[in-house]
HTML snippet that shows the backbone in 3Dmol.js (N, CA, C, O; Angstrom):
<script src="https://3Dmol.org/build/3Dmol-min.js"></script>
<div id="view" style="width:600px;height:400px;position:relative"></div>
<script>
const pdb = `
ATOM      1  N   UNK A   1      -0.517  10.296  15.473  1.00  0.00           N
ATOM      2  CA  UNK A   1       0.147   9.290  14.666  1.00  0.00           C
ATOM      3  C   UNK A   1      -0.027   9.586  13.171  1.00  0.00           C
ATOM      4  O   UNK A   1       0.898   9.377  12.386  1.00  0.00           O
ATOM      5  N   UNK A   2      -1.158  10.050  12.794  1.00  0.00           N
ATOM      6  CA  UNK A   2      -1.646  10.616  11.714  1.00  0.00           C
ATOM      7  C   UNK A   2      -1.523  11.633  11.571  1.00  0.00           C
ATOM      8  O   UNK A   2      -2.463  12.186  11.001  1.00  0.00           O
ATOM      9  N   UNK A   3      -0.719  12.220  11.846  1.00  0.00           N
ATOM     10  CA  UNK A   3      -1.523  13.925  11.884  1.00  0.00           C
ATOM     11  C   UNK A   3      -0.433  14.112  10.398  1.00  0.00           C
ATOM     12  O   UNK A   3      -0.761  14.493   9.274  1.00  0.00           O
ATOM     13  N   UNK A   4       0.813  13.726  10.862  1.00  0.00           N
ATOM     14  CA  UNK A   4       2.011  14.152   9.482  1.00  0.00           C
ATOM     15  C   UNK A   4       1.226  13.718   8.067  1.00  0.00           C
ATOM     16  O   UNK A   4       0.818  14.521   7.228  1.00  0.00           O
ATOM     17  N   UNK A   5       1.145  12.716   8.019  1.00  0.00           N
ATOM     18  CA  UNK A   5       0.336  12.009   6.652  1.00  0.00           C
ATOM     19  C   UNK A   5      -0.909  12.626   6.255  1.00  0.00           C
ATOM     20  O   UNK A   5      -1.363  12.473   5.122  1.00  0.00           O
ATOM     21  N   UNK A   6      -1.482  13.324   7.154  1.00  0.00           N
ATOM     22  CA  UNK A   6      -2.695  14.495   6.557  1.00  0.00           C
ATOM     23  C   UNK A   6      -2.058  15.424   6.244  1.00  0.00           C
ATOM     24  O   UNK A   6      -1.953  15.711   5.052  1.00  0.00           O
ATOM     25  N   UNK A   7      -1.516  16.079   7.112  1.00  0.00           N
ATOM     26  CA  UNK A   7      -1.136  17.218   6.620  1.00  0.00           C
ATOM     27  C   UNK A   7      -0.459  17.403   5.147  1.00  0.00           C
ATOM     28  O   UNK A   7      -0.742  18.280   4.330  1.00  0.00           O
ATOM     29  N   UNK A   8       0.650  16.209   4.988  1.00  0.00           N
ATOM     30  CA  UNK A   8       1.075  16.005   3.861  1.00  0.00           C
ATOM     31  C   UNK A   8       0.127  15.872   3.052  1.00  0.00           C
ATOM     32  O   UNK A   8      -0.047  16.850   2.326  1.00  0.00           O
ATOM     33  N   UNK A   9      -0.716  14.815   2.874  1.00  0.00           N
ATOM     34  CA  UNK A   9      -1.395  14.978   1.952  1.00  0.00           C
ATOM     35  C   UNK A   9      -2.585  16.688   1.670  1.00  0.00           C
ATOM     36  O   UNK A   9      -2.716  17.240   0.577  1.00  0.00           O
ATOM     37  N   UNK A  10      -3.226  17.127   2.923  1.00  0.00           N
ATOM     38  CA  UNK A  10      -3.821  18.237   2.223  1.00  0.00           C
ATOM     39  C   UNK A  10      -2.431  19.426   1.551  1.00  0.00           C
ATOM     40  O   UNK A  10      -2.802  20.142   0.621  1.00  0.00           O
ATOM     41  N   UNK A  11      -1.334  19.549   1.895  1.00  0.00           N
ATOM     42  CA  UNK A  11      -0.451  20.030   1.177  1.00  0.00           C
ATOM     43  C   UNK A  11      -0.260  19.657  -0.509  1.00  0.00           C
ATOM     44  O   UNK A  11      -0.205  20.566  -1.338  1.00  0.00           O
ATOM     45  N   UNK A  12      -0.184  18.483  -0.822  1.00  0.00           N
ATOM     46  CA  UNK A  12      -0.523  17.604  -1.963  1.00  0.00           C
ATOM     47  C   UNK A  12      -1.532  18.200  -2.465  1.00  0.00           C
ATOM     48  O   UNK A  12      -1.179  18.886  -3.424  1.00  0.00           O
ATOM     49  N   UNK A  13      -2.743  18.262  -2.236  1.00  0.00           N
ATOM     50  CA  UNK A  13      -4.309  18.442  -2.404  1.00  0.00           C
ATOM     51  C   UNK A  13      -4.426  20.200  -2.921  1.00  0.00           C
ATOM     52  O   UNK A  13      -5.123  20.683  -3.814  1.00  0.00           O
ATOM     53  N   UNK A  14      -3.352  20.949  -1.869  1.00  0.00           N
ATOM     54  CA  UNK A  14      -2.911  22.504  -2.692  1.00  0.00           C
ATOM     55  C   UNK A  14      -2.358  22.571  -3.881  1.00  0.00           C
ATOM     56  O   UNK A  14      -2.287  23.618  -4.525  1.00  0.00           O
ATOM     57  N   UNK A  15      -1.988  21.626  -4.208  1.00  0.00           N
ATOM     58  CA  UNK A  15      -1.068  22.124  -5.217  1.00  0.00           C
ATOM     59  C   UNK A  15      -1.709  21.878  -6.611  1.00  0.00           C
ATOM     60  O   UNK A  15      -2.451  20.905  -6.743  1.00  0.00           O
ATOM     61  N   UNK A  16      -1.414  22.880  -7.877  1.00  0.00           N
ATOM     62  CA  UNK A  16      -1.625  23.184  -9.143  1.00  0.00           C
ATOM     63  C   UNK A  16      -1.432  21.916  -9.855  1.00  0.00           C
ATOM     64  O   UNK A  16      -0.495  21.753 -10.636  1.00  0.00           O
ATOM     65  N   UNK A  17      -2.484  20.833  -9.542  1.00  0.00           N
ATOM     66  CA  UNK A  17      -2.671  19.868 -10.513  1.00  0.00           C
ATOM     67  C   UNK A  17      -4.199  19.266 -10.195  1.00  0.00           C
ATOM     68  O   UNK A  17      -4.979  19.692  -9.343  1.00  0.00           O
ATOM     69  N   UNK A  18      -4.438  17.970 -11.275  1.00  0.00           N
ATOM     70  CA  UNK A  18      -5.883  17.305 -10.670  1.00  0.00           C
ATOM     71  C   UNK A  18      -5.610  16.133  -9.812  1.00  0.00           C
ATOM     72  O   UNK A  18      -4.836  15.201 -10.034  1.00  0.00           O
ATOM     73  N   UNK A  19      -6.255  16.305  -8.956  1.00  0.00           N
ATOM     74  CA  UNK A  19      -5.507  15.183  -8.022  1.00  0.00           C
ATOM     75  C   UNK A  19      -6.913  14.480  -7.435  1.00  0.00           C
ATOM     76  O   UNK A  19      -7.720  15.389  -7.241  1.00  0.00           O
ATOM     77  N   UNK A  20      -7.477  13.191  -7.090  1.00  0.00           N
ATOM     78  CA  UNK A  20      -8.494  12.525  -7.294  1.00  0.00           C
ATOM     79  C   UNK A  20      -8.102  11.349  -6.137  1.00  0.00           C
ATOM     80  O   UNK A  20      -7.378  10.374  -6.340  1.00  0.00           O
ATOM     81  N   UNK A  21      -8.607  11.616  -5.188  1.00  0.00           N
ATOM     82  CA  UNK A  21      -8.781  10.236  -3.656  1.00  0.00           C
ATOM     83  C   UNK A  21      -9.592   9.405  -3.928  1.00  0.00           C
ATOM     84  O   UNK A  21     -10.789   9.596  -4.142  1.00  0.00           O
ATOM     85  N   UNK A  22      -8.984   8.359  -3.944  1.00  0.00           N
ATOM     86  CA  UNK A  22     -10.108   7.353  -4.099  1.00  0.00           C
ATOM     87  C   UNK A  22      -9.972   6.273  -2.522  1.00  0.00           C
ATOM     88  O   UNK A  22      -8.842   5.890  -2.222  1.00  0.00           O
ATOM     89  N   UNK A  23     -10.934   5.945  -1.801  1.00  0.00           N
ATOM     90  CA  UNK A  23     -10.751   5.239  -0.865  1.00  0.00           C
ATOM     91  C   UNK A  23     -10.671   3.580  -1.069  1.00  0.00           C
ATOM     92  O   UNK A  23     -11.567   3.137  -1.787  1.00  0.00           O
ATOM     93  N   UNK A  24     -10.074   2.964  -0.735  1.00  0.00           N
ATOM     94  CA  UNK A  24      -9.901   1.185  -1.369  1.00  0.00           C
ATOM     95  C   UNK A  24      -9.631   0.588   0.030  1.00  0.00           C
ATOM     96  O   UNK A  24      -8.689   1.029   0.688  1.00  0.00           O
ATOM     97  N   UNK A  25     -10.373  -0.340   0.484  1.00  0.00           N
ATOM     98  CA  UNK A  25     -10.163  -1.396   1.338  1.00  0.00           C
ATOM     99  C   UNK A  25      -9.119  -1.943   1.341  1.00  0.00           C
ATOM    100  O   UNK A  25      -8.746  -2.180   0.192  1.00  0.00           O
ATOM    101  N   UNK A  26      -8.220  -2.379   2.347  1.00  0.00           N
ATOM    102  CA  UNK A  26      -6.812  -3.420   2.478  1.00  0.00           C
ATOM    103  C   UNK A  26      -7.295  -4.079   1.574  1.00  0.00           C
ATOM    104  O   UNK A  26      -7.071  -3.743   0.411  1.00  0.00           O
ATOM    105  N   UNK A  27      -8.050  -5.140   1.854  1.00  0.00           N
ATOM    106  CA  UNK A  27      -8.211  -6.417   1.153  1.00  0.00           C
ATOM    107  C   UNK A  27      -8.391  -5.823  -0.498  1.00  0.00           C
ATOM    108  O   UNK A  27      -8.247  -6.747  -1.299  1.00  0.00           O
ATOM    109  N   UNK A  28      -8.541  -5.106  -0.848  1.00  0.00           N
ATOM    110  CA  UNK A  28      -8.700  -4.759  -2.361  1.00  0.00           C
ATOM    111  C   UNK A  28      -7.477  -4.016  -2.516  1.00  0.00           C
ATOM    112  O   UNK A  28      -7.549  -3.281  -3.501  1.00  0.00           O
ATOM    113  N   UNK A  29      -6.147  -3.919  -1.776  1.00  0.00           N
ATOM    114  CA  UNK A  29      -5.273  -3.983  -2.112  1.00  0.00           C
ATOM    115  C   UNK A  29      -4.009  -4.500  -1.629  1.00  0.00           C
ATOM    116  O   UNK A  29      -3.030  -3.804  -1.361  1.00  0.00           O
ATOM    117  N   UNK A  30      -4.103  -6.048  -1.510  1.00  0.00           N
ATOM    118  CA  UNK A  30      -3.413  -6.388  -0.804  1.00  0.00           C
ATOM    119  C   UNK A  30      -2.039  -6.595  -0.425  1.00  0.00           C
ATOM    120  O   UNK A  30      -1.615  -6.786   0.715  1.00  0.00           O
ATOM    121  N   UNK A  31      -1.135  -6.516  -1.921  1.00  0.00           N
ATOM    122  CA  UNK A  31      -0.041  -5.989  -2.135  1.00  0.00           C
ATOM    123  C   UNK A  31       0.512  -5.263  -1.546  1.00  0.00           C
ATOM    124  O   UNK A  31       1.582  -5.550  -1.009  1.00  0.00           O
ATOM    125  N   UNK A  32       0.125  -4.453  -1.489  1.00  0.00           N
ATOM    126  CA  UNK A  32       0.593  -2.847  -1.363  1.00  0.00           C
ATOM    127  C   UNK A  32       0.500  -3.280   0.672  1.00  0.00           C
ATOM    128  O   UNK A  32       1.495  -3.233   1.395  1.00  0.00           O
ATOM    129  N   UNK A  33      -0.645  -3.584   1.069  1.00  0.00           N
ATOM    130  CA  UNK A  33      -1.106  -3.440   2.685  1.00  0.00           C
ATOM    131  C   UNK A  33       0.399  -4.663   3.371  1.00  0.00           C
ATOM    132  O   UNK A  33       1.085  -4.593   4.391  1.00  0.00           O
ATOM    133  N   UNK A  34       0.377  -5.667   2.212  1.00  0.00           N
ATOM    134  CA  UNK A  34       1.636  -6.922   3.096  1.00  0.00           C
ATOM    135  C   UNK A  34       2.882  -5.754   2.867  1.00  0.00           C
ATOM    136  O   UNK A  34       3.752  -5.564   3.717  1.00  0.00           O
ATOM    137  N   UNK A  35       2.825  -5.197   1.894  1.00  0.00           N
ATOM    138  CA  UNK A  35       4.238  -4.097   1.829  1.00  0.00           C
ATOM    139  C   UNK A  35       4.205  -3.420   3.006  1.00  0.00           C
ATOM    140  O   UNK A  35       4.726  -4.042   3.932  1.00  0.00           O
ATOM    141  N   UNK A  36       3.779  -2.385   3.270  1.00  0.00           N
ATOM    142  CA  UNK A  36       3.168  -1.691   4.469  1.00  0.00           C
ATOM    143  C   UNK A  36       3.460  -2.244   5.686  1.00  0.00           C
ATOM    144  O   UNK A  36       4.218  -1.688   6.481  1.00  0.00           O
ATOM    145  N   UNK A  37       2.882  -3.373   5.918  1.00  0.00           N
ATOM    146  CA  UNK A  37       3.659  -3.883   7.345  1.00  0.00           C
ATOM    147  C   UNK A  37       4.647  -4.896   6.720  1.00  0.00           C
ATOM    148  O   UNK A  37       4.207  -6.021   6.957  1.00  0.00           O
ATOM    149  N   UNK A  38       5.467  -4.941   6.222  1.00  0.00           N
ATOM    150  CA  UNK A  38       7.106  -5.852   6.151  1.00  0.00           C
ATOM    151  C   UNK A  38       7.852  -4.309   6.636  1.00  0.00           C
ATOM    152  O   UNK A  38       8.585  -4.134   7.609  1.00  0.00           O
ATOM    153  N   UNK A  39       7.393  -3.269   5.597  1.00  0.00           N
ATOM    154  CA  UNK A  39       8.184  -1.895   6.056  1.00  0.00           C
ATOM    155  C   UNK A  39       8.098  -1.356   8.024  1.00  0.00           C
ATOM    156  O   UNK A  39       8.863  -0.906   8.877  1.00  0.00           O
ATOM    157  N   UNK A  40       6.451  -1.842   7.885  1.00  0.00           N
ATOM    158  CA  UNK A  40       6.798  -1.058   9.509  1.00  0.00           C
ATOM    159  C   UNK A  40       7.295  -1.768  10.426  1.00  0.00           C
ATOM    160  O   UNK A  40       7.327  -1.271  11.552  1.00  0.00           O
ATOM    161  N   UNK A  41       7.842  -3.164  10.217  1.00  0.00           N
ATOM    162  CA  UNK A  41       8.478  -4.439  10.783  1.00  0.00           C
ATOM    163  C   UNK A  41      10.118  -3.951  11.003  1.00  0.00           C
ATOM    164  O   UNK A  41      10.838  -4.503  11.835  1.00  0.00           O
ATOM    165  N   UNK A  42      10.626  -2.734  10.050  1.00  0.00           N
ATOM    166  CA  UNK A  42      12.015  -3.320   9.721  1.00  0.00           C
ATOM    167  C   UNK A  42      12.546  -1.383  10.324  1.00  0.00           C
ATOM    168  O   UNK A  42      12.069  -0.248  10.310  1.00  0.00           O
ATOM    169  N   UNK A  43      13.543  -1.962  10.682  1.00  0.00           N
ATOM    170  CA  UNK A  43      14.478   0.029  11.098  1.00  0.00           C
ATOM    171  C   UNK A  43      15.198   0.408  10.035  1.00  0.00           C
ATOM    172  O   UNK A  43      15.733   1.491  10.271  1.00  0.00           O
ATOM    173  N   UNK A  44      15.431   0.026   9.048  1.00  0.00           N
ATOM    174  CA  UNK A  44      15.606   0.320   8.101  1.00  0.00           C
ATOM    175  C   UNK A  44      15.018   1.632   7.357  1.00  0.00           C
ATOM    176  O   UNK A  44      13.837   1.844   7.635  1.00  0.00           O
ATOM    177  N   UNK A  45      15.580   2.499   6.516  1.00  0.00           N
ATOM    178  CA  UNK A  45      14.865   3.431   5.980  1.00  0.00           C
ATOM    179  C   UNK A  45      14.478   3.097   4.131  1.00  0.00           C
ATOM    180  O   UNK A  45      13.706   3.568   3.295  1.00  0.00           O
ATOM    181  N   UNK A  46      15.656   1.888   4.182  1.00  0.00           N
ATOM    182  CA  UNK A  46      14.949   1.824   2.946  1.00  0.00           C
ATOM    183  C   UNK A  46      15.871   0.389   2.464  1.00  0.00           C
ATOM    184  O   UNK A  46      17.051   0.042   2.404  1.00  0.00           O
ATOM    185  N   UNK A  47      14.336  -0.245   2.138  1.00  0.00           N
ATOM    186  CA  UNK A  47      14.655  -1.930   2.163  1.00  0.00           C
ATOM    187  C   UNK A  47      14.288  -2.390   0.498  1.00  0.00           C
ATOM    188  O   UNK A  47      13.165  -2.230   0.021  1.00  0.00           O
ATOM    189  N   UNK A  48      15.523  -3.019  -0.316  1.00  0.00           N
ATOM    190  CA  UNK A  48      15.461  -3.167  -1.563  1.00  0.00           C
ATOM    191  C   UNK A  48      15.305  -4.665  -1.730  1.00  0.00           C
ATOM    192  O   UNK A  48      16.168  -5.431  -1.302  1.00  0.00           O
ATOM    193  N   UNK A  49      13.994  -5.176  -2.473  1.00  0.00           N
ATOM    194  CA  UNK A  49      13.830  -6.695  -2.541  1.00  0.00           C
ATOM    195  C   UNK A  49      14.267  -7.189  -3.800  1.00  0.00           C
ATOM    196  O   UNK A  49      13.453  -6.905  -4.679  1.00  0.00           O
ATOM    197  N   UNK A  50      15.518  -7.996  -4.321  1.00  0.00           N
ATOM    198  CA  UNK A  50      15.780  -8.255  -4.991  1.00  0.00           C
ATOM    199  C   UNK A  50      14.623  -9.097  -5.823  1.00  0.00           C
ATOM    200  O   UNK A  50      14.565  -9.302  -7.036  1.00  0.00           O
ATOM    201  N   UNK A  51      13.776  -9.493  -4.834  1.00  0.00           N
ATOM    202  CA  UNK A  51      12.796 -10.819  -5.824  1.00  0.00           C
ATOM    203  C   UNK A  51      11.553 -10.530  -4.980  1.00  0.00           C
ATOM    204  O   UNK A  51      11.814 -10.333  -3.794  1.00  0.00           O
ATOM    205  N   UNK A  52      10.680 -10.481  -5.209  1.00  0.00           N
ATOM    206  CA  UNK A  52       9.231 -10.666  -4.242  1.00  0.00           C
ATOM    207  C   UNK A  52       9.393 -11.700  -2.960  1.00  0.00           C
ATOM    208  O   UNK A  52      10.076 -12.697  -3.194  1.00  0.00           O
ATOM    209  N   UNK A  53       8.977 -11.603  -1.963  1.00  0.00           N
ATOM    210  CA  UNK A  53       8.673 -12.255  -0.886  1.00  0.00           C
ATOM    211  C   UNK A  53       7.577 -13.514  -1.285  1.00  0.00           C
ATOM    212  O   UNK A  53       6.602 -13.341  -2.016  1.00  0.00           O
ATOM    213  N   UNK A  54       7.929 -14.753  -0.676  1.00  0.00           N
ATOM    214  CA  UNK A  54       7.148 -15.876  -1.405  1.00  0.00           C
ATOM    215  C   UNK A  54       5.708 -15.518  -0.993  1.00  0.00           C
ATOM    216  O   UNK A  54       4.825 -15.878  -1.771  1.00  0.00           O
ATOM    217  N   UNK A  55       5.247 -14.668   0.448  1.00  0.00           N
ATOM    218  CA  UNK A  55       4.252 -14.450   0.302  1.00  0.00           C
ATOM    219  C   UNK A  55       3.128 -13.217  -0.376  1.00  0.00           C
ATOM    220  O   UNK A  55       1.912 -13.075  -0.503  1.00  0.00           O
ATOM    221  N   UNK A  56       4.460 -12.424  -0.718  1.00  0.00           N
ATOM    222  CA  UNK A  56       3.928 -11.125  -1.723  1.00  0.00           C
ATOM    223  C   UNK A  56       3.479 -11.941  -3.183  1.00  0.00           C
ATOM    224  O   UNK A  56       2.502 -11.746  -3.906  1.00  0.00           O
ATOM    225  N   UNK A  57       4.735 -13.048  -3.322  1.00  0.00           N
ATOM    226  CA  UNK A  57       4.396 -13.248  -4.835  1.00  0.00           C
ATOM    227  C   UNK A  57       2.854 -14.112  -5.181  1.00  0.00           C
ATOM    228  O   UNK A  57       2.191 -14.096  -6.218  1.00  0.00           O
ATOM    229  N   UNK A  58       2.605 -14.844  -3.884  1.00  0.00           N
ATOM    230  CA  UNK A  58       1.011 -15.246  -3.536  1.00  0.00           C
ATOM    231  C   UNK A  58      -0.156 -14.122  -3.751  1.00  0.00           C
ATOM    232  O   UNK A  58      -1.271 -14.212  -4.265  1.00  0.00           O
ATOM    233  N   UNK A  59       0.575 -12.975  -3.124  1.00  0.00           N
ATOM    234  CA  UNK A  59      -0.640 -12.206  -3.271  1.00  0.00           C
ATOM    235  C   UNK A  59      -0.858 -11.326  -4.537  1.00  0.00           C
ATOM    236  O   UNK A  59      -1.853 -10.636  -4.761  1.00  0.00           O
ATOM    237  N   UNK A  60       0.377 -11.483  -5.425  1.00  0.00           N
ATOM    238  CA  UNK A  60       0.411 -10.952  -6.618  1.00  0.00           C
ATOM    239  C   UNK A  60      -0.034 -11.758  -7.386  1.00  0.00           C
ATOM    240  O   UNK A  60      -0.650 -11.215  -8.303  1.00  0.00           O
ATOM    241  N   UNK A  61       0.007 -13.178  -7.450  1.00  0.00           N
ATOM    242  CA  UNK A  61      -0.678 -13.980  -8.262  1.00  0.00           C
ATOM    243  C   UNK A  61      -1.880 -14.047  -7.831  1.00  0.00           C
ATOM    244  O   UNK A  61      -2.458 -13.836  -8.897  1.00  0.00           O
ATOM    245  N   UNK A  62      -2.759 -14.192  -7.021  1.00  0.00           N
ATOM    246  CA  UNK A  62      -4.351 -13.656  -6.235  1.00  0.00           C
ATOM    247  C   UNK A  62      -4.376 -12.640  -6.947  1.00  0.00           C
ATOM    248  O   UNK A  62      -5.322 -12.867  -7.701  1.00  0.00           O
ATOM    249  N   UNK A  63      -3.854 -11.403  -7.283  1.00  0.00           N
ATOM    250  CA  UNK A  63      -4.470 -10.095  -8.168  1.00  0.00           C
ATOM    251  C   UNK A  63      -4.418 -10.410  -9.516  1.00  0.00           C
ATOM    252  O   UNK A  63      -5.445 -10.205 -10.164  1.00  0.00           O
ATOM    253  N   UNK A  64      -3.441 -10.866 -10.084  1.00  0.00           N
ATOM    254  CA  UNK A  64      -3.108 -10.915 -11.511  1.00  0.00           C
ATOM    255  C   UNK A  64      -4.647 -11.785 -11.755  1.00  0.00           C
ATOM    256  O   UNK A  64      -5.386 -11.577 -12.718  1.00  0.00           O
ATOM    257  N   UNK A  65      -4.911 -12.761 -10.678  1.00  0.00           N
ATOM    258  CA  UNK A  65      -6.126 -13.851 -11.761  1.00  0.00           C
ATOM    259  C   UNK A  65      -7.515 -13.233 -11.205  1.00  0.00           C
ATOM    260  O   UNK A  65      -8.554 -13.787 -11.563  1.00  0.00           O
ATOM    261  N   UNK A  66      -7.608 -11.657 -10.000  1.00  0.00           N
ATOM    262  CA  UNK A  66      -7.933 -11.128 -10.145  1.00  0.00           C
ATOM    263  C   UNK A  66      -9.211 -12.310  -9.051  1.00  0.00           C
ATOM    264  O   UNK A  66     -10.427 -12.345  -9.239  1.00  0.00           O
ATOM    265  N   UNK A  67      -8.547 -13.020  -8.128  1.00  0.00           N
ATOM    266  CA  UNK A  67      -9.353 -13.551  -7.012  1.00  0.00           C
ATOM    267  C   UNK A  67     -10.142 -12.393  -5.917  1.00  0.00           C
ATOM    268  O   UNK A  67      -9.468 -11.500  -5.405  1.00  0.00           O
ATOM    269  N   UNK A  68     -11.205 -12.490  -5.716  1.00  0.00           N
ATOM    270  CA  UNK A  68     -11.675 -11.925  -4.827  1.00  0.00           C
ATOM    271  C   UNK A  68     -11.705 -12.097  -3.724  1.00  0.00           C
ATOM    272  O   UNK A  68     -11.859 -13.281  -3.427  1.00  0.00           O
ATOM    273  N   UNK A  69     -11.597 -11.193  -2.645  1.00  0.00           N
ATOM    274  CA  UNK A  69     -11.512 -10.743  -1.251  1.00  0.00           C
ATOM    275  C   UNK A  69     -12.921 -10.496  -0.331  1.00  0.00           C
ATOM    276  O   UNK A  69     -13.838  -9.678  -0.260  1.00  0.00           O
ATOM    277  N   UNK A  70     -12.493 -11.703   0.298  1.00  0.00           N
ATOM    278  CA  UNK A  70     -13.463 -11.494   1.410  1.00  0.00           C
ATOM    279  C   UNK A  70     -13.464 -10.502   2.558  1.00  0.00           C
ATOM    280  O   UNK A  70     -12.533 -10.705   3.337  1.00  0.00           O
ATOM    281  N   UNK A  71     -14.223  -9.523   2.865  1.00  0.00           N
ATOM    282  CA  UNK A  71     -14.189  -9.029   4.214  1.00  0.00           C
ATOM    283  C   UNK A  71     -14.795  -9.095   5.353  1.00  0.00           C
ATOM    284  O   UNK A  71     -15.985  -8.881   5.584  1.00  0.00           O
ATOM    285  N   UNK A  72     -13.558  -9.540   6.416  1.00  0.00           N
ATOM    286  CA  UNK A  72     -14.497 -10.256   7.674  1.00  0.00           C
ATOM    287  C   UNK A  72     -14.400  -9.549   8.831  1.00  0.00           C
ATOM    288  O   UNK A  72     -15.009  -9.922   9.834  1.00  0.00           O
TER     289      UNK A  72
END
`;
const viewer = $3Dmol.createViewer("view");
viewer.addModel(pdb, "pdb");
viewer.setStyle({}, {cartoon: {color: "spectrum"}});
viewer.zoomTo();
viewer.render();
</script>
């Protein structure tokens, strides 16, 4: 299931620049993780949101005031 997304990335990781992994918990990015599954929800190849999702824009206001995340 993984195997494409490694590979891609150590391909990435060859190439003639500085390139720097940093590992981050869902919950420390939660934006990005509700994006992630709305995308793997949809057959679509490519889904354009005119406005944030009322519950993305929740979790964008949770980052902006920079609320912290519990992990359970």
């Amino acid at each position: 299931m993984y195997a494409t997304i490694i590979a891609r990335i150590r391909v990435f990781a060859r190439e003639d620049w500085r390139l720097e992994f940093k590992h981050t918990l869902r919950e420390g990015n939660s934006c990005a993780d509700f994006l992630a599954k709305q995308g793997a929800a949809v057959d679509e190849s490519l889904v354009i949101l005119e406005a944030p999702l009322a519950e993305l824009s929740m979790l964008l206001d949770a980052d902006i005031m920079q609320v912290p995340h519990k992990r359970l």
